[in-house]
C-alpha positions as CSV (number, residue, x, y, z in Angstrom):
1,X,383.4,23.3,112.7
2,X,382.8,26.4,110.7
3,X,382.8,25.0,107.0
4,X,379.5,22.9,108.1
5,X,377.5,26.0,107.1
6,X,378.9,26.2,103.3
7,X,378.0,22.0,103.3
8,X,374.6,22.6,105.1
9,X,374.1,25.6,102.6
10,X,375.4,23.6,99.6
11,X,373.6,21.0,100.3
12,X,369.9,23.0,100.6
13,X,370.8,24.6,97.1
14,X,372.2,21.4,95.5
15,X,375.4,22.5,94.1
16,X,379.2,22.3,95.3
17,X,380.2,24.8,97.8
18,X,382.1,26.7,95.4
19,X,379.6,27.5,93.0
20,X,377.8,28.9,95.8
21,X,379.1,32.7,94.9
22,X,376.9,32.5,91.7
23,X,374.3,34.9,91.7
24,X,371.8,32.8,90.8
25,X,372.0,31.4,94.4
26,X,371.6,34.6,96.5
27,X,367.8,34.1,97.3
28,X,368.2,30.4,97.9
29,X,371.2,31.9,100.1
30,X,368.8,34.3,101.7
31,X,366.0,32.5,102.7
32,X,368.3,29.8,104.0
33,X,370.1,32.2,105.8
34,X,367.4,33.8,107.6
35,X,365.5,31.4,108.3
36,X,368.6,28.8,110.0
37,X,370.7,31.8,111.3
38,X,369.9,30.7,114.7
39,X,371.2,27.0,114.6
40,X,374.6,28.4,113.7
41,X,377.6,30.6,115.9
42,X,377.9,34.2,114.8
43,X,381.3,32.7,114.2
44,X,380.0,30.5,111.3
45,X,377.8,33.1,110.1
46,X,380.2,35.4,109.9
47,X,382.7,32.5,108.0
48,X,380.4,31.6,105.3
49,X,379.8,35.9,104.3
50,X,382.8,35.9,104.4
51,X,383.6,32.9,102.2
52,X,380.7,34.0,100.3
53,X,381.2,37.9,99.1
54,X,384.8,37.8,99.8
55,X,385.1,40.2,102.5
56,X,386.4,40.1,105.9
57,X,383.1,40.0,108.8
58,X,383.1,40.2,112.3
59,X,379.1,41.1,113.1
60,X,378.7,40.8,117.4
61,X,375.2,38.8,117.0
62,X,373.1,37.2,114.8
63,X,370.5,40.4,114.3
64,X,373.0,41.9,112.9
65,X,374.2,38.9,110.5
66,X,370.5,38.6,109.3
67,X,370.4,42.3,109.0
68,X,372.8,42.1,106.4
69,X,372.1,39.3,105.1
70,X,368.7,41.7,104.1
71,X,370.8,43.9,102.6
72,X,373.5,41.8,100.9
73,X,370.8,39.1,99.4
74,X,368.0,41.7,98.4
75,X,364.6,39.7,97.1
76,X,364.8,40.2,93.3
């Protein structure tokens, strides 16, 4: 089930999924992201960027998820 991710990453920033795009979230997003990549499918990786930044993914692996995820989520 690919939505788990948005509750799992909800849940670890305490807000409702949709106010998950708010940029006050991003490095809450990031370290969650990097650090749990791994428990998830590139498939629901590539679902919640997607769901996240509005924008169509398809990354092949997960180094290349947490790549972006570097690169989407810079540390402020």
């Amino acid at each position: 089930m690919k939505e788990r991710i948005l509750d799992d990453l909800a849940l670890y920033c305490d807000c409702f999924i949709s106010d998950l795009k708010a940029i006050r979230f991003h490095q809450k997003i990031r370290g969650f992201l990097l650090v749990k990549a791994n428990q998830y499918s590139c498939e629901e990786l590539n679902y919640c960027l997607s769901y996240l930044l509005n924008e169509s993914f398809a990354f092949p692996n997960t180094k290349e998820i947490v790549h972006y995820v570097k690169t989407a989520f810079p540390i402020c």
